[in-house]
C-alpha positions in Angstrom: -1.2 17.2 27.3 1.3 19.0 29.7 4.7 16.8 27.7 3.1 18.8 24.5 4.5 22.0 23.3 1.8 23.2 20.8 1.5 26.6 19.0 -0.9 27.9 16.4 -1.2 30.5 13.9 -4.6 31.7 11.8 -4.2 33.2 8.8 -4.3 32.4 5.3 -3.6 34.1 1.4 -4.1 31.6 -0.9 -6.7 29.1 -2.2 -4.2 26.2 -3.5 -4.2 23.3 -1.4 -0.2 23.3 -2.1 0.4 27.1 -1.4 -2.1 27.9 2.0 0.4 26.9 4.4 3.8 29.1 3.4 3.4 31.0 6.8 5.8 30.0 9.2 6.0 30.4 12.9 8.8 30.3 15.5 8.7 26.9 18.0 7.5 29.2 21.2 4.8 31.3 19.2 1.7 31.8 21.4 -1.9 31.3 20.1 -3.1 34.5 18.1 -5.9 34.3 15.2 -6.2 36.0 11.5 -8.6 36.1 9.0 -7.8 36.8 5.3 -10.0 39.0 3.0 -11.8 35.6 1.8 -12.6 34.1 5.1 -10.2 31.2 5.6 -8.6 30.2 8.9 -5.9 28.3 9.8 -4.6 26.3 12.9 -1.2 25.4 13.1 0.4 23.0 15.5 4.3 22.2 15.8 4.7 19.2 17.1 8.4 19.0 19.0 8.2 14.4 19.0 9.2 12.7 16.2 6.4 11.6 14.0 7.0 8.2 12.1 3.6 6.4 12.1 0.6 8.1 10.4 -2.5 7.0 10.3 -5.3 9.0 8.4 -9.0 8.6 8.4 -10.5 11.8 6.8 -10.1 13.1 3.6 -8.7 16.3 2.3 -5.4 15.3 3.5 -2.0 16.8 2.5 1.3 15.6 3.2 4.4 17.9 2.4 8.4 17.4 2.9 9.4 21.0 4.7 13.8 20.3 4.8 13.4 23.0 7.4 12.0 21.1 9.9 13.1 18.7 12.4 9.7 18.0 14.1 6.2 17.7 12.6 3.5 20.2 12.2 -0.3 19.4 11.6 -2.2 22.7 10.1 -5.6 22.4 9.4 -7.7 25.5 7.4 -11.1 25.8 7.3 -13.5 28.2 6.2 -15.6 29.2 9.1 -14.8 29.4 12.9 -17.2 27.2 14.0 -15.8 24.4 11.8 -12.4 25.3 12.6 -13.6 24.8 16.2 -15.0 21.3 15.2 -11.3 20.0 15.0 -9.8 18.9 18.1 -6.0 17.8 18.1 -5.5 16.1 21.1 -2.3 13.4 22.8 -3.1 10.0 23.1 -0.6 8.9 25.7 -1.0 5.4 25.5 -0.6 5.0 21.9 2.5 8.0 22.0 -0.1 10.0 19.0 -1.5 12.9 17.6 -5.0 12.3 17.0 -7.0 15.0 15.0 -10.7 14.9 14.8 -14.0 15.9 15.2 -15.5 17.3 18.1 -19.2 15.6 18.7 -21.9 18.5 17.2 -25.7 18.7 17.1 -26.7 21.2 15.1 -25.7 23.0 11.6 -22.3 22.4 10.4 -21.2 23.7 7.0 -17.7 25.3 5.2 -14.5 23.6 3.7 -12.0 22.6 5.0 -8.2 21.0 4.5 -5.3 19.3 6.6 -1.9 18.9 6.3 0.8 17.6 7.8 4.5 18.7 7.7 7.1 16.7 8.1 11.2 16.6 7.8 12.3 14.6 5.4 12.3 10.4 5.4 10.4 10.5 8.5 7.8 7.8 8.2 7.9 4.4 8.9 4.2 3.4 8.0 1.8 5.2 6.6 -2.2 3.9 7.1 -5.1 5.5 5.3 -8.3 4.6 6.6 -10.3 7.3 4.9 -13.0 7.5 1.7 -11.0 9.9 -0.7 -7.4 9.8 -1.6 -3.8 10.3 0.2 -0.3 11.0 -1.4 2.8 9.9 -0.3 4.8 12.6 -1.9 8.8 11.6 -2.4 11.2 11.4 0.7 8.5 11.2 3.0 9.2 7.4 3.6 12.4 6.5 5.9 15.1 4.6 4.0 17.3 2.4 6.4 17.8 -1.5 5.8 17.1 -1.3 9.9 13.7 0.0 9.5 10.6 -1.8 8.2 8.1 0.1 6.0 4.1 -0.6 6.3 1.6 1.2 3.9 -1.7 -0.1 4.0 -5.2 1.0 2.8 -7.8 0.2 5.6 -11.1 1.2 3.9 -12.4 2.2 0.8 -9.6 5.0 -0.2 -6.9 5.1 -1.6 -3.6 5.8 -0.5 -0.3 6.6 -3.6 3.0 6.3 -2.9 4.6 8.4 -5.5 8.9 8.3 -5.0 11.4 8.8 -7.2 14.5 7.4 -5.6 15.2 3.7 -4.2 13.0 2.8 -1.1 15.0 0.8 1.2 14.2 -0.8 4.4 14.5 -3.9 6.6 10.7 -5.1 5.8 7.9 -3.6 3.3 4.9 -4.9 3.9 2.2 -2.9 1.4 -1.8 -4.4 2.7 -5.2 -3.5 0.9 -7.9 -4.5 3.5 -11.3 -4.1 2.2 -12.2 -2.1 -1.4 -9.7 0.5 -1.1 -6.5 1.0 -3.3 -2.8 1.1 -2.6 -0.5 1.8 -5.8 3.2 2.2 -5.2 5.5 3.9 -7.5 9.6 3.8 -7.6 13.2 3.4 -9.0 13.2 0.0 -6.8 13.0 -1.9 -3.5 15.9 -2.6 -1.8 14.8 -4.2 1.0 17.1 -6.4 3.6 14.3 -9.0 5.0 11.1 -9.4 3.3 8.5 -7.4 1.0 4.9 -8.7 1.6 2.7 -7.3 -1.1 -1.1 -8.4 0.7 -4.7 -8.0 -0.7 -7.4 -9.0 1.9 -10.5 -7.2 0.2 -12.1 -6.1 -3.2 -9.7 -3.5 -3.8 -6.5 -3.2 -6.1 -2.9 -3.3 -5.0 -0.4 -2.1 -7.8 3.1 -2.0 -7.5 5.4 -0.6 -10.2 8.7 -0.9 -9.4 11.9 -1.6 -11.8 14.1 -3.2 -9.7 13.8 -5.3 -6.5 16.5 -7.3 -3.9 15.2 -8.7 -1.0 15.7 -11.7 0.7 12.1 -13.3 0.6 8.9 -11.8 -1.2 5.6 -12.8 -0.7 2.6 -11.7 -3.0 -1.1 -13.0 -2.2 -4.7 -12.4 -2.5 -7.2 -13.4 -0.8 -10.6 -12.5 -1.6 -12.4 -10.9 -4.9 -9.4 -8.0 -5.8 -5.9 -7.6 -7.2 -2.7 -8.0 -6.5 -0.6 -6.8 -9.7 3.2 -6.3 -9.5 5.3 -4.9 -12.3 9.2 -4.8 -12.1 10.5 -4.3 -15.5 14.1 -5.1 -14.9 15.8 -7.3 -12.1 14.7 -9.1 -9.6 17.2 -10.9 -7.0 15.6 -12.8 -4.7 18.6 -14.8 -2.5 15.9 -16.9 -0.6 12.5 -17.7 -2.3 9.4 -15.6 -4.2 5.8 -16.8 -3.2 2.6 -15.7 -5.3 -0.2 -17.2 -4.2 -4.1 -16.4 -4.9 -7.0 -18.0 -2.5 -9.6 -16.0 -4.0 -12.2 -15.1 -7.0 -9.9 -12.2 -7.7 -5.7 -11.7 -9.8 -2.8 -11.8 -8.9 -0.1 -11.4 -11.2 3.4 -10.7 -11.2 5.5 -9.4 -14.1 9.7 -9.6 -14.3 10.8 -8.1 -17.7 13.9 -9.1 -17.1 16.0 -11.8 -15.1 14.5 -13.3 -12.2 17.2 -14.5 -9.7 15.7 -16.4 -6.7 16.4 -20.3 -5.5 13.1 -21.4 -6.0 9.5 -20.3 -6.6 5.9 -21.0 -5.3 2.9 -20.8 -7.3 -0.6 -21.7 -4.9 -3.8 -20.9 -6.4 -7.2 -22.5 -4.2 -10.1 -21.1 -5.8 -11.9 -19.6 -8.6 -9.3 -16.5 -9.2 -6.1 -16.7 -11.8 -2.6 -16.1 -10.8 -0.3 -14.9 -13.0 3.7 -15.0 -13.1 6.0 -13.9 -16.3 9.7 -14.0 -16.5 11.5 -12.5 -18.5 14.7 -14.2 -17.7 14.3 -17.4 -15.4 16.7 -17.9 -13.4 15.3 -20.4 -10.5 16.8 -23.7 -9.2 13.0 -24.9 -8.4 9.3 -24.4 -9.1 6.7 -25.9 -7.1 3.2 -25.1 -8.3 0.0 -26.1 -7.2 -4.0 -25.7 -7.7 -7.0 -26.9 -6.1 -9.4 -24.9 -7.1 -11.3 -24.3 -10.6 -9.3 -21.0 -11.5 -6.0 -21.8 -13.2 -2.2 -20.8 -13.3 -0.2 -19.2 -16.4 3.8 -19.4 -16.1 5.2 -17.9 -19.0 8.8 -16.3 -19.8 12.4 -17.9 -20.9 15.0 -20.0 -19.3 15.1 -23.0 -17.6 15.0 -24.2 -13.8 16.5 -27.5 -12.6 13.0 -28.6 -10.9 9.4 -28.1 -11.5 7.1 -30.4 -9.3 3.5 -29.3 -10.8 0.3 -30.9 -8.7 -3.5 -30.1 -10.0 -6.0 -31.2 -7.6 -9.0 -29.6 -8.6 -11.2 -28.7 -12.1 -9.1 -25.8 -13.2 -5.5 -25.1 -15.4 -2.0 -25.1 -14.9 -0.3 -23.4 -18.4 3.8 -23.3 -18.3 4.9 -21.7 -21.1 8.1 -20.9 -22.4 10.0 -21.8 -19.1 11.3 -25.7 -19.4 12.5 -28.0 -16.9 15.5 -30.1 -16.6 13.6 -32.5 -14.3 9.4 -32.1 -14.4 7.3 -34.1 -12.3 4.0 -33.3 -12.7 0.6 -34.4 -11.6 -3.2 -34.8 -11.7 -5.8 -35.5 -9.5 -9.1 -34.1 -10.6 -10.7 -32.9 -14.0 -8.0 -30.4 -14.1 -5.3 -30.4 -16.6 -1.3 -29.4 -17.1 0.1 -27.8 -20.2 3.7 -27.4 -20.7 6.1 -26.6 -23.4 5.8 -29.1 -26.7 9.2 -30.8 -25.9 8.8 -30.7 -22.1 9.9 -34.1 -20.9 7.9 -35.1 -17.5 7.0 -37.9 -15.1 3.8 -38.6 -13.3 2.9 -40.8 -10.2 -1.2 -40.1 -11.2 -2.8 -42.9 -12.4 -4.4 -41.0 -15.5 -2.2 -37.4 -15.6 -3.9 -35.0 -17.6 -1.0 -33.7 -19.1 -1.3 -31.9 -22.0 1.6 -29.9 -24.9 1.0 -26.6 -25.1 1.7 -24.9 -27.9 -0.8 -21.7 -28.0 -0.4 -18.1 -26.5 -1.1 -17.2 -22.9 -3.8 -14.3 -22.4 -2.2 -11.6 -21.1 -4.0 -11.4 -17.1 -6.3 -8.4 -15.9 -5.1 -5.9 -14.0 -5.6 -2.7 -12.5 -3.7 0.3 -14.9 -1.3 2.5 -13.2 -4.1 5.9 -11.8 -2.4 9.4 -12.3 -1.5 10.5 -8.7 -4.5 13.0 -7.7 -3.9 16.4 -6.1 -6.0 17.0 -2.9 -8.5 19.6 -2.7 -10.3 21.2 -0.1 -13.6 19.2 1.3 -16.7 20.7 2.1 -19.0 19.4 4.8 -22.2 20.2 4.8 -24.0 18.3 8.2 -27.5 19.0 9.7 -28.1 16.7 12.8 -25.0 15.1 14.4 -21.5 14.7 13.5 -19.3 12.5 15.9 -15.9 11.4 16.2 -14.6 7.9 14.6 -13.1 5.4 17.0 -10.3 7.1 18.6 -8.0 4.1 19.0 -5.3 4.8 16.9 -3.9 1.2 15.2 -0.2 1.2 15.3 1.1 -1.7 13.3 2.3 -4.4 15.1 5.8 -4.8 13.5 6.9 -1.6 14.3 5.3 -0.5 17.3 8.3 -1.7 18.4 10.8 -0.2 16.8 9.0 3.2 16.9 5.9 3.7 18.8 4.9 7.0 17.7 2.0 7.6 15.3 0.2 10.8 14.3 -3.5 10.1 13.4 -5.5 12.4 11.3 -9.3 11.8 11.7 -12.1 13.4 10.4 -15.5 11.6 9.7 -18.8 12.3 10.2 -22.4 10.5 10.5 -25.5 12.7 9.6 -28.5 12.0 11.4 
C-alpha cells in the first residue's frame, strides 16, 4: 500500500446520514481519533487516484458530489470501536481498487454503521451494486463525455437509482439487471454517440424514464422472468436501428410519446413473455417482427413505415395497431395469428396465413412504476459466530477496463454462523 497516501479522521456531530461527514481534513493529516458525546466514530480516507469505477456490495451506502475535491474520499462511521475496527480499506494492485470490507471475526459483533464515498464531480464511469439494500446515484456523479462509455448494473438482489437531472452523455450506456435486483434510471435524456443497451438477465425490473434519446443503435432485451420497461416521452432519433427483443416469461416494453426516428426496427419475442412497443410518431423505413414462442407482440402508435415483414412461428400473437405499411408481407407458420390495421393491405408466402383485421384496443403492458428514490440510513449489524469477508475480486467491466482501470469497491457482508 506504499503508492497510497491515506489519512483518517474520527469524529462525528450529527445523526443524519447526509450531515455526519461535514468535517474536513487537509490531504497530509495524520491518523488521530474522536469520539462525540453520543458514541459515533468515524474513519476518513482521502484517496489521491482518480476514482471512476465503483463497485458496492454492502448496504448503507452513500454517495455525495463534494465540488471541492479533486480526488475521492471513502468515510465510514460506526458506532463502536470494535466495529469500526471490522472495516478494512485496503489497495488491490492488480485490479488498480479500493476495496472496503470486513475483517474475518469470531465472536460478538454488534453497533451501526454507515459508508460514504466522496467524490468530485462527473467522476464515474460505471457504477455496480452488488449489495441487498439500496444505492443512489445522486446528480453529476456520472461522467458526461461522447468519449466515455457508461455501465450501471445491479448484480444481486438490490437496487441501485440513478437519479440526474441534466443530459447524460457518453460514448456507450449499457444499464444490466442480473438476477432479482432493480436498476431504475432517471433524466432529461441520453445523448449517447455509440450504443445504449438496456439488459435484463434475471427476475428483477429495469426502468428507464428518460424524455429524450439520440444514439446511434439501441438495444433493449430480456431474458428470463423480469422487466425491461423504457419510457421516453418525447423524441427518439435513432440514425442506425432500435432492437426490443424478449426471450423470456417476463416484459419488455418500450414507450415513444412522440416521434420515433430510426431506419428500421426489430421486434423478437421466443417464449412465453410479451413485448411491448408504442410510437407515438413512426417514423421508420422498416419493421421486421418476429415470434416463436406462445407469448405475443403489441405494436401500436401512428404513422407509416415503407416495410413491415411480420413472421409467427409459434402459438402465440402478433397485434399491429395503428402503424400501417406501404408494403406488408406477413406470415404464419404455427397456430399463431397476425392482426393488423382493418385496411392493412398484405401478402403471404404461408400456405394458410392466419392473418387476421384488427380492430379492438391493445391492453396497455405491465410494468414496474417509477419507486421514489430512498434515502440511506445507518445499518445495524448484530452477528454472534462469524462474519467473513465477500469475494474480494473486484469485477471491473470489461468495456471500460480499458479506457479506465480504476474501480473503488465498497464491500460489507456478513454470514452468521
Amino acid at each position: 500500500m506504499s503508492n497510497l497516501r491515506i489519512g483518517m479522521l474520527v469524529g462525528i456531530t450529527s445523526d443524519s446520514p447526509h450531515g455526519i461527514f461535514e468535517s474536513k481534513m487537509r490531504d497530509d493529516e495524520a491518523f488521530s481519533v474522536e469520539q462525540d458525546t453520543r458514541g459515533w466514530m468515524l474513519q476518513w480516507r482521502n484517496l489521491p487516484l482518480p476514482v471512476v469505477h465503483l463497485a458496492v456490495r454492502s448496504v448503507a451506502t452513500v454517495i455525495t458530489v463534494d465540488d471541492t475535491r479533486t480526488t475521492a474520499a471513502v468515510a465510514v462511521r460506526a458506532t463502536s470501536q470494535n466495529l469500526l475496527e471490522r472495516i478494512q480499506v485496503r489497495v488491490e494492485p492488480d485490479a488498480s481498487a479500493l476495496v472496503v470490507e470486513w475483517k474475518t471475526t469470531i465472536g460478538i459483533l454488534w453497533g451501526k454503521y454507515i459508508v460514504e464515498v466522496l467524490l468530485p464531480p462527473q467522476a464515474l464511469m460505471s457504477v455496480t451494486y452488488a449489495g441487498t439494500d439500496s444505492l443512489v446515484v445522486p446528480p453529476r456523479a456520472l461522467r458526461r463525455s461522447p468519449d466515455s462509455p457508461l455501465i450501471l448494473r445491479s448484480t444481486a438482489t438490490g437496487s441501485l437509482y440513478v437519479d440526474d437531472d441534466d443530459m447524460l452523455v457518453a460514448l456507450s450506456l449499457h444499464v444490466q439487471v442480473r438476477k432479482s435486483g432493480r436498476v431504475q434510471l432517471q433524466a432529461p435524456g441520453l445523448r449517447v454517440a455509440d450504443s445504449i443497451h438496456f439488459d435484463n438477465q434475471g427476475s428483477g425490473a429495469l426502468v428507464a424514464v428518460v424524455p429524450l434519446i439520440a444514439t446511434a443503435r439501441m438495444d433493449v432485451s430480456n431474458a428470463k422472468s423480469g422487466t425491461c420497461a423504457i419510457v421516453a416521452s418525447k423524441t427518439a432519433a435513432i440514425r442506425d436501428a432500435l432492437n426490443v427483443v424478449n426471450f423470456g416469461s417476463g416484459v419488455t416494453s418500450v414507450e415513444f410519446g412522440g416521434t420515433v426516428a430510426a431506419p428500421s426496427i426489430m421486434t423478437t419475442a421466443a417464449s412465453s413473455g410479451s413485448l411491448h412497443l408504442t410510437c407515438g410518431l413512426c417514423g421508420v423505413s422498416s419493421m421486421r417482427t418476429r415470434l416463436s414462442g406462445s407469448g405475443q407482440i403489441c405494436i401500436a402508435g401512428n404513422g407509416v413505415v415503407e416495410h413491415h415483414a411480420i413472421d409467427n412461428t409459434s402459438s402465440g400473437s402478433i397485434y399491429v395497431d395503428g402503424i400501417a405499411a406501404t408494403s406488408c408481407i406477413a406470415n404464419t407458420h404455427g397456430s399463431g395469428s397476425i392482426y393488423v390495421p382493418p385496411a392493412q393491405h398484405t401478402t403471404s408466402t404461408s400456405i394458410r396465413p392466419r392473418v387476421l383485421a384488427f380492430d379492438g384496443v391493445l391492453a396497455a403492458p405491465r410494468r414496474p412504476s417509477v419507486k421514489r428514490v430512498p434515502s440511506t440510513r445507518p445499518a445495524t449489524l448484530f452477528v454472534i459466530g462469524t462474519m467473513f469477508e465477500d469475494d474480494p475480486f473486484v469485477d471491473i467491466p470489461e468495456t471500460a477496463a480499458a479506457a479506465a482501470p480504476r474501480e473503488i469497491s465498497v464491500s460489507m457482508t456478513f454470514e452468521t454462523g
